[in-house]
C-alpha positions as a Markdown table, in Angstrom:
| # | Residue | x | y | z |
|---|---|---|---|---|
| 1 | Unk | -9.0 | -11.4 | -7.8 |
| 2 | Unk | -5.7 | -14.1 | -7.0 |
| 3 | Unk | -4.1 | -16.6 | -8.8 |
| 4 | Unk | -3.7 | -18.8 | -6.0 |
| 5 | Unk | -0.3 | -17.6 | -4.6 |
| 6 | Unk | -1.4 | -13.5 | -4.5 |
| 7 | Unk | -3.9 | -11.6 | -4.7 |
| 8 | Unk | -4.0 | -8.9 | -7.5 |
| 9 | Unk | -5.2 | -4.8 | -6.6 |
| 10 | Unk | -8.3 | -3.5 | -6.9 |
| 11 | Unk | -7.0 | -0.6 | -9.3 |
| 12 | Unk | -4.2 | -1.4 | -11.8 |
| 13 | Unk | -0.9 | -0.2 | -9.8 |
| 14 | Unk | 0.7 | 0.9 | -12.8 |
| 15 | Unk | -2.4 | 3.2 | -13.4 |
| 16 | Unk | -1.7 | 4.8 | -10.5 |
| 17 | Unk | 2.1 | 5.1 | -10.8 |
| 18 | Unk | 1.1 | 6.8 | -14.4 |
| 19 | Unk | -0.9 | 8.9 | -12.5 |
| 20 | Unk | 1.5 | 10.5 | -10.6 |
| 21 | Unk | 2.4 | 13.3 | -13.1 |
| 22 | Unk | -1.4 | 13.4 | -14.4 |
| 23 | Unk | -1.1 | 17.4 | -13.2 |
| 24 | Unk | 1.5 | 19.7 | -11.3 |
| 25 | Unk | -0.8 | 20.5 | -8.0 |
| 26 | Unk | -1.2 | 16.5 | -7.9 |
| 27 | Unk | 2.4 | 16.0 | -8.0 |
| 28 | Unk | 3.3 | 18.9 | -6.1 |
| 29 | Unk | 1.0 | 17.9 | -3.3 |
| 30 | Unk | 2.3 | 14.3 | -2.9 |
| 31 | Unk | 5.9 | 16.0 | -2.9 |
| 32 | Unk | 5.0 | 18.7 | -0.3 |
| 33 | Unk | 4.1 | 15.8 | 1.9 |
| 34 | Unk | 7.2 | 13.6 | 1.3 |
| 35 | Unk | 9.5 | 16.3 | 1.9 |
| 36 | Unk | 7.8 | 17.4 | 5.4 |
| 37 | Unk | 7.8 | 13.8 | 6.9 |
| 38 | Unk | 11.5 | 13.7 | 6.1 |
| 39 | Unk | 12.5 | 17.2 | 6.9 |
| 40 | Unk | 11.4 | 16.0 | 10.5 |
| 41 | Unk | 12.3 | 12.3 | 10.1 |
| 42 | Unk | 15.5 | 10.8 | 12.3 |
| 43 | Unk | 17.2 | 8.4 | 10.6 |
| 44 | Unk | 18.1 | 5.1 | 12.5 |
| 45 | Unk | 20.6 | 2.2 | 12.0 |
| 46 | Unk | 17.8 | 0.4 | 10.5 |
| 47 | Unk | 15.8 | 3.1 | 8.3 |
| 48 | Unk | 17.7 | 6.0 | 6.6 |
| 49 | Unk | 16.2 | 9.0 | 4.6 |
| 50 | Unk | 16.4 | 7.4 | 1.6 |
| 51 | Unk | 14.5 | 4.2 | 2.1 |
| 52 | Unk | 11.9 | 6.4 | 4.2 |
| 53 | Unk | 11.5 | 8.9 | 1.5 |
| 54 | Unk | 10.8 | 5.7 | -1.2 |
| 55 | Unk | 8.6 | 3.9 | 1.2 |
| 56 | Unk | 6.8 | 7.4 | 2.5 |
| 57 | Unk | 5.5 | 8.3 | -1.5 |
| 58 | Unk | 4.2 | 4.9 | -2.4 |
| 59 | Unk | 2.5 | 4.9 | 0.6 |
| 60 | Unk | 1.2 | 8.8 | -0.7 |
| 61 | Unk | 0.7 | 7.6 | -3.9 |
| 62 | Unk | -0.3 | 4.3 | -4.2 |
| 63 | Unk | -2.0 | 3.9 | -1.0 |
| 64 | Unk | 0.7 | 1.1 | -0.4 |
| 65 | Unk | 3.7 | 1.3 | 1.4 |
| 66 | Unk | 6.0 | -2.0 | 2.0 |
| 67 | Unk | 9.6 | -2.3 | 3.7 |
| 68 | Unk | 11.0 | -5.5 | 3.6 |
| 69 | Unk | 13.4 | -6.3 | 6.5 |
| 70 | Unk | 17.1 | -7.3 | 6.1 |
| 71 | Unk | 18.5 | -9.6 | 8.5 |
| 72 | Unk | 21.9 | -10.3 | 10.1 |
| 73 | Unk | 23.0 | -14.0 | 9.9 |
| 74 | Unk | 22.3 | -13.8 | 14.1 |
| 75 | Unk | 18.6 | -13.2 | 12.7 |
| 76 | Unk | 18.5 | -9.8 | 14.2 |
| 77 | Unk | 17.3 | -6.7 | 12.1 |
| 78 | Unk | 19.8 | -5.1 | 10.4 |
| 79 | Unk | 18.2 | -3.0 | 8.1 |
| 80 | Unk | 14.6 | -1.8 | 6.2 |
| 81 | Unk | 14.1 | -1.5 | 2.2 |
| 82 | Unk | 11.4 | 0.0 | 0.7 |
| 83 | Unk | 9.7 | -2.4 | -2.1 |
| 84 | Unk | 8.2 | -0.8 | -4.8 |
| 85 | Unk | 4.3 | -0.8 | -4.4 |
| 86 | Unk | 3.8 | -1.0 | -8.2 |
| 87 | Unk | 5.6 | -4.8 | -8.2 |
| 88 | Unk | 4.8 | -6.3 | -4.5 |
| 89 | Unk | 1.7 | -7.9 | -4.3 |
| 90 | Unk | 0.3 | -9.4 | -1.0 |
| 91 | Unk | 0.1 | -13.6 | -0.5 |
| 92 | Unk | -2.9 | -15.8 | 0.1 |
| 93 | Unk | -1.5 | -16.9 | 3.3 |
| 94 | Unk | -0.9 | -14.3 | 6.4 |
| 95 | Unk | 2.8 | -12.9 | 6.2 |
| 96 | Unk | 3.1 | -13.6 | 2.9 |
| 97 | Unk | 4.2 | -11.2 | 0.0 |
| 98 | Unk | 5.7 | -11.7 | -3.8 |
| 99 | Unk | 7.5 | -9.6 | -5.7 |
| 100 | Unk | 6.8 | -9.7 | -9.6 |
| 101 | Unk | 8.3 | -7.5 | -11.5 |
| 102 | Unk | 7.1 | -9.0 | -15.0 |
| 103 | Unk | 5.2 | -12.1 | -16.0 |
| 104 | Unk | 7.3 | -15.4 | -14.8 |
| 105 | Unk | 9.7 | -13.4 | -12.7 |
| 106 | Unk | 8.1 | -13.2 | -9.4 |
| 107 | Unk | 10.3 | -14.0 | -6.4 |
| 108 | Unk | 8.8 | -14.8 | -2.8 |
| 109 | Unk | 10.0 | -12.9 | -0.2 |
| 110 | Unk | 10.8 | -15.1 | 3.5 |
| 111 | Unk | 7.2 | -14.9 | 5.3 |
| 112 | Unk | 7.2 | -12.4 | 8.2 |
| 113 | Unk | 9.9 | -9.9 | 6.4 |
| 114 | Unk | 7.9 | -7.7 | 4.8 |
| 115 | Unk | 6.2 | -4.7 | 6.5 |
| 116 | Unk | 2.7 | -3.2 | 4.8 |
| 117 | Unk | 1.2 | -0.1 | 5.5 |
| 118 | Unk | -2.2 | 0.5 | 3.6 |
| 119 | Unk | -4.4 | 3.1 | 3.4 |
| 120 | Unk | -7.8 | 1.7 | 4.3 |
| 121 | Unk | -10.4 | 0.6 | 1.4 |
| 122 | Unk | -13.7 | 0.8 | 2.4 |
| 123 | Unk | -14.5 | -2.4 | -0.1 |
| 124 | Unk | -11.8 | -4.6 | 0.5 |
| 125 | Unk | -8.8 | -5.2 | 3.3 |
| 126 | Unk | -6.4 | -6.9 | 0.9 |
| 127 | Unk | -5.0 | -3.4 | -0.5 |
| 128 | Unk | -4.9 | 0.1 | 0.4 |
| 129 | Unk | -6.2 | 2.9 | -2.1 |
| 130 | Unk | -4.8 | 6.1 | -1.9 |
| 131 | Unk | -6.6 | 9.2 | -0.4 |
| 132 | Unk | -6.6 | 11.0 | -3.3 |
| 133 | Unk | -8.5 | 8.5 | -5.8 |
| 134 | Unk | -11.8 | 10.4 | -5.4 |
| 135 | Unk | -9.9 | 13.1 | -7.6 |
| 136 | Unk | -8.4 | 10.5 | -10.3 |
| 137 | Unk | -11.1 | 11.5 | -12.8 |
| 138 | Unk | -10.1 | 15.3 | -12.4 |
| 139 | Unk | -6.6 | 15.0 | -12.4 |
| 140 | Unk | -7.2 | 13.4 | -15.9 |
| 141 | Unk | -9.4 | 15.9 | -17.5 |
| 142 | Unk | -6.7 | 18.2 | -16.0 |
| 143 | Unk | -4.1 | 16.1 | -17.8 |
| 144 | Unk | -6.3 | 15.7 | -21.3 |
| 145 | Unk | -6.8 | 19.3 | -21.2 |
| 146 | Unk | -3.5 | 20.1 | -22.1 |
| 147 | Unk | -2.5 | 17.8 | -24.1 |
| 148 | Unk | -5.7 | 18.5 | -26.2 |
| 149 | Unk | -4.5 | 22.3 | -26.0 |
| 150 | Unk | -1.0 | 21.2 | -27.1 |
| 151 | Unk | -1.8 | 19.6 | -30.0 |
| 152 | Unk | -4.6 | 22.1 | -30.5 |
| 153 | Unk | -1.9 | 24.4 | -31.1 |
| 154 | Unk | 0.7 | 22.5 | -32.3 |
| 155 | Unk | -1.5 | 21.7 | -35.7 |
| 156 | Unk | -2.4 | 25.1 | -35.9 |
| 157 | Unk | -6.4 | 25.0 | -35.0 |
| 158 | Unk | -6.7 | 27.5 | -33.4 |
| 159 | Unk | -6.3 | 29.2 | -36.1 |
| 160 | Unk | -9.5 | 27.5 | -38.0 |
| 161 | Unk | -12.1 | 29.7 | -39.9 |
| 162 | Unk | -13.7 | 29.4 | -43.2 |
| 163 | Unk | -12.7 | 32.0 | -45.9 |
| 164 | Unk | -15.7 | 32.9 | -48.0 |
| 165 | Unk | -14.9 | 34.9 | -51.5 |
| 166 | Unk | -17.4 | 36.3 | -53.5 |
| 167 | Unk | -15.5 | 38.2 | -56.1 |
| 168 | Unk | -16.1 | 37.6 | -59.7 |
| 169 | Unk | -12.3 | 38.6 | -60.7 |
| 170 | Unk | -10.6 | 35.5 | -58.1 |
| 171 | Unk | -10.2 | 32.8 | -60.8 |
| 172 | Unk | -9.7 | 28.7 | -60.5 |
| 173 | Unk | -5.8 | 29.7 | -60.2 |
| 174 | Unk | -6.3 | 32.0 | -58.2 |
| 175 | Unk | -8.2 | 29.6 | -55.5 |
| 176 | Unk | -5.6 | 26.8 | -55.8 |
| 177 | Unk | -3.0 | 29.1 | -54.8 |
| 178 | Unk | -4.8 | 30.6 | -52.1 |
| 179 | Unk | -5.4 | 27.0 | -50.8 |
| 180 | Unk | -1.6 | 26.2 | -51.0 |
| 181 | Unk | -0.4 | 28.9 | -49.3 |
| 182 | Unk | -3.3 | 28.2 | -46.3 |
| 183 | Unk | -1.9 | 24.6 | -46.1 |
| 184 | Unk | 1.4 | 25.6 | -45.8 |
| 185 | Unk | 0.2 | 28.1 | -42.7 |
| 186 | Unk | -0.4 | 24.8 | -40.8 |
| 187 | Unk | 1.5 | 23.5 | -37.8 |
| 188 | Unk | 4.8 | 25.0 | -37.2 |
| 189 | Unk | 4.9 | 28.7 | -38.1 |
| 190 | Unk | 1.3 | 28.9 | -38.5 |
| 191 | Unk | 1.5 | 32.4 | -37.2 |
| 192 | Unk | 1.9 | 34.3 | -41.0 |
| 193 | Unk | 0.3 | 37.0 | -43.1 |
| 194 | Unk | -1.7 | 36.2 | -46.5 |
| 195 | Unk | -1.9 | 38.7 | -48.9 |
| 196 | Unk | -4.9 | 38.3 | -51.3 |
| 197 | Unk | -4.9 | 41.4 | -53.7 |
| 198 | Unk | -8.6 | 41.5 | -55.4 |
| 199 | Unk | -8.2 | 45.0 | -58.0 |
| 200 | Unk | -11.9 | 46.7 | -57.5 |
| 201 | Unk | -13.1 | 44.5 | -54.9 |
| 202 | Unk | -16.0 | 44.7 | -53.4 |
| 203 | Unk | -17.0 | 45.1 | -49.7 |
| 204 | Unk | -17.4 | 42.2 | -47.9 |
| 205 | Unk | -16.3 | 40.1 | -51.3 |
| 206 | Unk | -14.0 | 37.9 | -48.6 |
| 207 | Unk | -14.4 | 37.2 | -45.4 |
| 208 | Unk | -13.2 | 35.1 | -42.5 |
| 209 | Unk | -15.6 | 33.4 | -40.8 |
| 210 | Unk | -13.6 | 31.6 | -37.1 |
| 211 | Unk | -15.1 | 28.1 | -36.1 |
| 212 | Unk | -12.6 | 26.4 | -33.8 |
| 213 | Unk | -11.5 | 29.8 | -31.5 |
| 214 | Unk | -14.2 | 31.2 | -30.8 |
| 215 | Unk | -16.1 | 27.4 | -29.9 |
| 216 | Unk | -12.8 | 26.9 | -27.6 |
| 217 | Unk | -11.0 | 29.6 | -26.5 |
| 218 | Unk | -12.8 | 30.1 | -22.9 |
| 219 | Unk | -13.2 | 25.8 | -22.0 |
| 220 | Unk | -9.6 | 25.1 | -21.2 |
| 221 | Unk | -9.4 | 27.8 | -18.2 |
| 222 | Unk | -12.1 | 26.6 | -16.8 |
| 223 | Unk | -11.3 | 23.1 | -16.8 |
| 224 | Unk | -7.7 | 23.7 | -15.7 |
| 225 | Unk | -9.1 | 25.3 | -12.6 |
| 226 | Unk | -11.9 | 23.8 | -11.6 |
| 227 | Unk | -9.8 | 20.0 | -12.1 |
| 228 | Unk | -7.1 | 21.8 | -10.2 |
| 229 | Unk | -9.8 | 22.8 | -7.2 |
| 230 | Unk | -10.3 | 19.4 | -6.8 |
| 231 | Unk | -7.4 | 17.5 | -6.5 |
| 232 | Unk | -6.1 | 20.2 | -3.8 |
| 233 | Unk | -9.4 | 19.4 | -2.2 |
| 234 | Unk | -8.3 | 16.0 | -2.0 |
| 235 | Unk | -4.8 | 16.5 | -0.9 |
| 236 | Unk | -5.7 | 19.0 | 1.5 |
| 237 | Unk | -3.1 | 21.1 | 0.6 |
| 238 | Unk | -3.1 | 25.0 | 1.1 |
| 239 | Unk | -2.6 | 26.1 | -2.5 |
| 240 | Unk | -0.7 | 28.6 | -1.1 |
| 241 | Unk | 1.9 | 25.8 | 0.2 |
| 242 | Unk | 2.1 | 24.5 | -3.3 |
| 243 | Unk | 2.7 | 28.0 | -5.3 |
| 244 | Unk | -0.9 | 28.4 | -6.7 |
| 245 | Unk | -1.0 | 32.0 | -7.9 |
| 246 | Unk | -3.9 | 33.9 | -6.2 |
| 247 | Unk | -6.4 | 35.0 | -9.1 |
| 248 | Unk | -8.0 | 37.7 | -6.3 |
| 249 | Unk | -6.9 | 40.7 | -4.0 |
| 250 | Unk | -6.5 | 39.1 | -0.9 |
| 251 | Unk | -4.7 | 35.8 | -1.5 |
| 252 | Unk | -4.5 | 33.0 | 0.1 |
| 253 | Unk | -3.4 | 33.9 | 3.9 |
| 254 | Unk | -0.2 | 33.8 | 5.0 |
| 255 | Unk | 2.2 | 31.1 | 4.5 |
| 256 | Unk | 3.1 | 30.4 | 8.2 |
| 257 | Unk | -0.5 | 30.0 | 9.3 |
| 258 | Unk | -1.4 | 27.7 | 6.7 |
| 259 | Unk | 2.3 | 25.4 | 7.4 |
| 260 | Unk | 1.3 | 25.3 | 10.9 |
| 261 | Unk | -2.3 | 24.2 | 10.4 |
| 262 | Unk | -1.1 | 22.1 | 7.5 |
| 263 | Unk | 1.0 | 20.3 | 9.7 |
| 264 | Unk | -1.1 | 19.5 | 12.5 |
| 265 | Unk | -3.9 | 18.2 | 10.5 |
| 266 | Unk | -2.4 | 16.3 | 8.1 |
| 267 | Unk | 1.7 | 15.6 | 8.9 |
| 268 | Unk | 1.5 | 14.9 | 12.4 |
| 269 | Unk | -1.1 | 11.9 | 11.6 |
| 270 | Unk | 1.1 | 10.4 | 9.1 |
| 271 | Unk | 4.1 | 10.5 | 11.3 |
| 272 | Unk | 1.5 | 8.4 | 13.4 |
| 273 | Unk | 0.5 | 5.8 | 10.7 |
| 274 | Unk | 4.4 | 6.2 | 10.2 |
| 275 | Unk | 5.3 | 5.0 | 14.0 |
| 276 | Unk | 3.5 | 1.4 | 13.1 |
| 277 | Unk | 6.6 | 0.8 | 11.6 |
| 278 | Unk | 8.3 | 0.3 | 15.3 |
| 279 | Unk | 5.3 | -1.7 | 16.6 |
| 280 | Unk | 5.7 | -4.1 | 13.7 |
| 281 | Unk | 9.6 | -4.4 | 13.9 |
| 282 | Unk | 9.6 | -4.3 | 17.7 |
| 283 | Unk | 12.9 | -1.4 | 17.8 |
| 284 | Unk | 12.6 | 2.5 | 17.4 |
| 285 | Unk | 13.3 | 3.0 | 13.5 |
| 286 | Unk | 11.3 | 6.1 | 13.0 |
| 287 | Unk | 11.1 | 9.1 | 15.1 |
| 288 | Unk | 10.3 | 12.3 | 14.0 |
| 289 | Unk | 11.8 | 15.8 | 15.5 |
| 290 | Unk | 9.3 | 17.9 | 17.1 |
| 291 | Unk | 7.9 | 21.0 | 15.1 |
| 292 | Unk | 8.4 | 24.6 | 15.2 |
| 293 | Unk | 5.2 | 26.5 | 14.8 |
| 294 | Unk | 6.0 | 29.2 | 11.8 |
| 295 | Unk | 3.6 | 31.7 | 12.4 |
| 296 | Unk | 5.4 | 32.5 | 15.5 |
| 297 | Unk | 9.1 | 31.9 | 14.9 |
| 298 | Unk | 8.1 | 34.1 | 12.0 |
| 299 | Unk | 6.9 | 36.8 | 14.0 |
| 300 | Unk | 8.7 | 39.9 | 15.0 |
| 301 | Unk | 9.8 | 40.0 | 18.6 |
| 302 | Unk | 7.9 | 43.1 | 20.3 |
| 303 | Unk | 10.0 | 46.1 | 21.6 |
């Protein structure tokens, strides 16, 4: 869809900037990424740590990275920026990019200055989508499964049942007190005791029958994890790299082994898709220090 000066993104950027904090493995993964491409990154006159770290999670987590270059007034390259993926959208012309931050507020920037790395769409070339979107709809349920438990608490439902009295001696009064003091049980505090004395009661003359525990109490596990299974699936991140507890004996492996195979599978191609940077500005901003397997710098030296 365009307007006739830019074309708009297939998915809603702002969607996907709220998305960002939709669980902590989804977070966590984008982070663990970020922060290996910049523990090995070398800043340059024209790119610093900073600007690469901005630029480096849009690209993660929008599918959309853009710098826009700064000249000098000789018209040389002085320095890069990162523009926010969430307000730059691309022109109808080649070279050409906007920046709207709000409605009537969008700025051109000068054709040619602006540097675009996407992550490839199968349905369109316009705009990247990130890697990840195959595990949007888990992430969600992830999210919407706590909140529900939150609130699920919070109001005190969990603690829903229906009392049943059949005891001749528990009067109208009685009842309306009963129901006062269950009201008041609700939502903060909701842990208390009721006492309901009943002289000569009868066996089974009350009882508490649960509804919403028992119909809820084993859902929200299995959501939380399964959700969780699939957006590290889709990150391809070691949960171990990421501090997922274990839930059996053996655990996840050992951290070193799962760095070093993390890194060569999945950070050393992004410092590639990274280097296009330097064919597009014609100079060396990025480089990346080489990397120390861990498995073996971990290892003890033999006698």
């Amino acid at each position: 869809m365009q307007n006739g000066r830019w074309y708009e993104p297939p998915i809603p950027m702002h969607g996907l900037a709220r998305a960002y904090d939709m669980s902590p493995h989804h977070r966590s993964a984008l982070l663990y990424k970020r922060n290996q491409l910049l523990r090995f990154f070398k800043p340059s006159r024209w790119l610093d740590r900073r600007q690469f770290g901005e630029f480096v999670l849009n690209f993660l987590g929008m599918g959309n990275g853009y710098l826009e270059r700064r000249d000098n007034l000789a018209g040389r390259p002085m320095r890069l920026r990162n523009s926010p993926a969430i307000h730059t959208r691309r022109g109808m012309t080649e070279g050409q990019f906007w920046w709207v931050p709000g409605w009537k507020q969008e700025v051109e920037f000068r054709e040619g200055t602006v540097f675009h790395l996407l992550e490839t769409d199968l349905r369109q070339e316009i705009y990247g989508l990130p890697e990840w979107t195959s595990a949007l709809q888990s992430g969600l349920l992830n999210q919407e499964a706590t909140i529900f438990r939150r609130k699920y608490y919070l109001n005190g439902s969990h603690m829903g049942y229906i009392l049943y009295i059949n005891e001749a001696t528990f009067e109208d009064a009685d009842a309306e007190a009963l129901e006062e003091a269950l009201d008041k049980s609700k939502g903060p505090g909701n842990f208390r005791n009721l006492l309901l004395h009943l002289p000569n009661g009868k066996e089974k003359g009350v009882q508490v029958i649960p509804v919403g525990q028992e119909a809820a109490k084993d859902e929200f596990l299995g959501i939380k994890n399964t959700s969780r299974d699939d957006v590290l699936a889709a990150h391809r991140v070691p949960p171990v790299l990421i501090g997922v507890v274990p839930q059996v004996t053996g655990g996840f492996g050992k951290p070193g082994e799962a760095a070093d195979v993390f890194h060569f599978a999945e950070i050393e191609p992004l410092q590639l898709r990274m280097l296009e940077i330097n064919d597009w500005l014609g100079l060396e901003a990025v480089a990346f220090d080489p990397y120390e397997r861990q498995a073996i710098a971990g290892a003890a030296e033999p006698k």
